[in-house]
N, C-alpha and C positions, 0 to 999 in steps of 0.2 A: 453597415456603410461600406462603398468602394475604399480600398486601401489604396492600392495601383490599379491602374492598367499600360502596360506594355505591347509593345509589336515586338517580336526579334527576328532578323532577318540573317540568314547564314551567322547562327548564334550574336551577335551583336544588337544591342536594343538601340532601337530608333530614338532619335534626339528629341525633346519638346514633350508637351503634354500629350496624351493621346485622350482620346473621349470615345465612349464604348461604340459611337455612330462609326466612327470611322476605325476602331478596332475591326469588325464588322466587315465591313469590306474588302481588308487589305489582307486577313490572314489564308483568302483565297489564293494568294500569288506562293509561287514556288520556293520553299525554302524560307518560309515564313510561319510564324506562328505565335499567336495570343496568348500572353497569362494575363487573368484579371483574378485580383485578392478581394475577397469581402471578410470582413468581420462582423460576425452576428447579424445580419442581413433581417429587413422585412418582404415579405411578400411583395412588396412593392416595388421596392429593391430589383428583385429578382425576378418580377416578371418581364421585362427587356430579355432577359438571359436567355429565360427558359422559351420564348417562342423564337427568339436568331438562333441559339444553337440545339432548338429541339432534344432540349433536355427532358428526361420521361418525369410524368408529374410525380408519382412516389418518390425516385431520387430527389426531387425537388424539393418535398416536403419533409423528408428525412433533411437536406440540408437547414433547413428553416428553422426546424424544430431542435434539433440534434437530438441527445437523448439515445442515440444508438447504439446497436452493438459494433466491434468490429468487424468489419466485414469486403469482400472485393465483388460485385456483381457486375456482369457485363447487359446492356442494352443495345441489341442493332450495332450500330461502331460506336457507340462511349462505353468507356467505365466508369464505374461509379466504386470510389474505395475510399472506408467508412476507418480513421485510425485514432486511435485515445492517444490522449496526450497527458505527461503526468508531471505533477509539479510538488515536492514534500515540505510540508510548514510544520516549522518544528517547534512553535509552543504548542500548537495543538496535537503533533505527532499525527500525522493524516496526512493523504496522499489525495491532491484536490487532480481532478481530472477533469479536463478537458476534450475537444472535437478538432480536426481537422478531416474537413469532405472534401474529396475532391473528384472532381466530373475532366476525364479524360477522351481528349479527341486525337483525330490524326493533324489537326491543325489548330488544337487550343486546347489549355487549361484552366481551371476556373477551382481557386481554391475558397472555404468556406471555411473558418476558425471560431472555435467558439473557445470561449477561457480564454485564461490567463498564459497558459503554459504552452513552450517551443512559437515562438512569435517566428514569422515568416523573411519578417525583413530582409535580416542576418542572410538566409538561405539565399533569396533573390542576389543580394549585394555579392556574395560568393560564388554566384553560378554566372553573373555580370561579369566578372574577373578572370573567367575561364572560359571564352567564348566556343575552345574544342569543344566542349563537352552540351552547349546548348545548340552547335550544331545537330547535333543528333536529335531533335526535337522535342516536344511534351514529355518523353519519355523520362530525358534526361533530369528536367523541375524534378515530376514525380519519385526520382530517386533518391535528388538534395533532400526535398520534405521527409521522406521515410529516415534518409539517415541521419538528420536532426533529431528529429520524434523519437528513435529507440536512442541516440547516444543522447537524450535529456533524460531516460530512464534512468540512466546512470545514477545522478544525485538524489535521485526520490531513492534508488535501493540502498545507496550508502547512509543514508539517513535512517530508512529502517534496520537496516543492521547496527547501527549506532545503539537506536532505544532496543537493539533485541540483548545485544552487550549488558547493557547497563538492566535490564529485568535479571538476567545471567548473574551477576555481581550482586545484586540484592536479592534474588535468592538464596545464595549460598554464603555472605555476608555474616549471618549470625540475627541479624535483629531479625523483630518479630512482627515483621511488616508483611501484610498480606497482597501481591501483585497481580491476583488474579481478574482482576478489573481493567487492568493495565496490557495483560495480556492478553486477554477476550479482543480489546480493540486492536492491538497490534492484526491478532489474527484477522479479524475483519477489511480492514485495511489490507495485509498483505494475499486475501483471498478476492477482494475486488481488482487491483492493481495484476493479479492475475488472467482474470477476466476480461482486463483491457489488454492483455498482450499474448496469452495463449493464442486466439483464432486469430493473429494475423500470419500465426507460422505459414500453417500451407497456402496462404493466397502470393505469398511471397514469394515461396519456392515456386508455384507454377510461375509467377513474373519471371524467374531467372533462368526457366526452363523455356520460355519465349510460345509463351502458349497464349499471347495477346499479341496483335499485329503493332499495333500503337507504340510498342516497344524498340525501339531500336537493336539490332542486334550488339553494336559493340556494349551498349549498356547493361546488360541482360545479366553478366557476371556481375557487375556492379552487386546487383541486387541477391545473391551469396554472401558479400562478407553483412550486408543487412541483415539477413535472416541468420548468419551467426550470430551475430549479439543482439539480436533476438530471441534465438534457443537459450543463449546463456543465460539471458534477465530470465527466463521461464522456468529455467534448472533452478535459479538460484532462489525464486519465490518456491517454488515446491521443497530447497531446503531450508526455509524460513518457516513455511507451513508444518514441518515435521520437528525443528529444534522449539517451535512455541508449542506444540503439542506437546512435545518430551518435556515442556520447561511448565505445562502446564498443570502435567502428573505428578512431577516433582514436587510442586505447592502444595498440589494437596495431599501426597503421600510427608510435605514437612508439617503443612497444617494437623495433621491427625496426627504425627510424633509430640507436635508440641501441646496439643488435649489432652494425652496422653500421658505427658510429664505433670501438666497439670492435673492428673486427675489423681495421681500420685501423690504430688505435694498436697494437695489437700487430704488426701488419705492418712496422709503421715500425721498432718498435725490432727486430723480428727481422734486419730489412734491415739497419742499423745495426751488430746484436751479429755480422752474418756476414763485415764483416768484416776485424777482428783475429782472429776462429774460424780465417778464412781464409787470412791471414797467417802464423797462430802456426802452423797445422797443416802448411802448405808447410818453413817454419823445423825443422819438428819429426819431420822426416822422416829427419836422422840421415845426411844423404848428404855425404860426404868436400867435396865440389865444389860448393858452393852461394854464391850470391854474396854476396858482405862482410863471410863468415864471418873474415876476417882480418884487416878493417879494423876499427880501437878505436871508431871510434863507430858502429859497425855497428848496435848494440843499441839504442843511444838511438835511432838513427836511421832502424830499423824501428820504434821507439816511437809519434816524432812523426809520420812519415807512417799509421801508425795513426787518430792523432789527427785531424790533417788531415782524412782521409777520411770519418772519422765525424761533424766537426765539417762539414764539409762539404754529410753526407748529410741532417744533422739543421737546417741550416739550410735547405735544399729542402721536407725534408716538413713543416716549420711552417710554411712558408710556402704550399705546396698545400693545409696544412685537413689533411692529414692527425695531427701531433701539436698 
């Protein structure tokens, strides 16, 4: 569905509704230029769009469907740039990601959200408040949207670093809880959430290098302190991806100490149970001629030496670490 549509003219939006007929016409005049917002749009939708501003039909269809990689492609004079959007829910511990397309011209932009995550309004309401900065044209949107999108990264990595904490603390905890399951998914999660933010590095840096016309030049640094925190969220998943690796050897170098202990403590007590097994089995063999079979305390007396022995054996293995 259409969200907005707007005119804005020497940065200032036009009063009143606007309807896409007469967006159309008007972003021809000097110092003017269209945003129109869709959310999750149908074909139907978008085709008005796509024959007024001669949108190429791939991009069209990547916006339709989403499902994309990120990415910056140029077409004749539009761009087309493809950005994930990330959003952390934390009973499930998952990183839900979202679409923001957007089709850039010299006199209009057309953005296309899919999910839940970095909603547009906000940005619009905020770039309406600053009419310097929507002087400079499409460009300018395009800069709001980018730097919403990577500072919503923000809470989805503080969320992951939360459950990487707490895997951290119940590893080395003491109990004998196995997080390996738990870990699998973190890395999963912090290896797609990668994927959505590694390939916008360099489409970024070229925007700040001003290697698209569409761009305004005073904006152009803008889009530097962007791709700063954007390398940072990238650094900071590559050191997530290496402390759940580290945290993953850990488990199972504690899981094998702890079979290990166990295979021990049973050893111990088998040592232990073998032997009155062993005693009793010699005694139980039924032979005429066995010795003390006729002395009265014979019985007791294979008891306590029982006893002995095993009190014996079990004071050794606690004290070697074994029980």
């Amino acid at each position: 569905m259409i969200v907005d549509c707007a005119i804005y003219e020497e940065g200032k939006r036009r009063d009143g509704h606007v309807d896409l007929e007469h967006a159309y016409g008007e972003r021809h005049e000097p110092g003017t230029f269209v945003w129109i917002g869709l959310y999750e749009p149908t074909e139907e939708e978008f085709a008005s769009l796509k024959s007024e501003f001669n949108l190429h039909p791939l991009a069209v269809e990547d916006a339709i469907h989403a499902h994309q990689r990120p990415k910056l492609e140029v077409y004749e004079d539009m761009m087309f740039i493809v950005l994930k959007t990330a959003r952390y829910v934390d009973p499930t511990e998952v990183i839900e990601l979202g679409e923001v397309l957007v089709f850039l011209g010299d006199d209009y932009i057309i953005t296309v959200r899919h999910g839940e995550a970095s909603a547009l309004t906000a940005v619009r309401e905020d770039l309406e408040r600053t009419p310097m900065r929507l002087k400079h044209g499409p460009g300018a949107v395009l800069h709001a949207i980018l730097d919403r999108v990577v500072d919503d990264y923000v809470p989805a990595i503080e969320g992951l670093e939360t459950d990487i904490d707490e895997v951290e603390e119940q590893l080395f905890s003491g109990d004998r809880a196995n997080p390996a399951e738990r870990i699998y998914r973190l890395q999963r999660e912090v290896l797609g959430f990668r994927k959505a933010t590694a390939p916008l590095v360099d489409p970024i840096d070229r925007l700040s290098e001003g290697h698209y016309g569409q761009i305004h030049p005073e904006i152009r640094t803008y889009f530097r302190d962007v791709n700063d925190h954007l390398i940072r969220t990238r650094d900071q998943l590559d050191a997530m991806r290496e402390l759940l690796s580290g945290s993953l050897q850990a488990n199972l170098a504690q899981v094998g100490v702890r079979q290990n202990d166990d295979v021990r403590r049973i050893s111990a007590w088998v040592a232990i149970a073998a032997v009155p097994t062993a005693i009793a089995a010699i005694y139980g063999m039924n032979f005429e001629h066995m010795p003390e079979l006729k002395w009265q305390l014979g019985y007791p007396g294979v008891l306590l030496l029982m006893l002995a022995i095993c009190s014996m054996l079990y004071y050794r293995l606690k004290r070697s670490g074994w029980l």
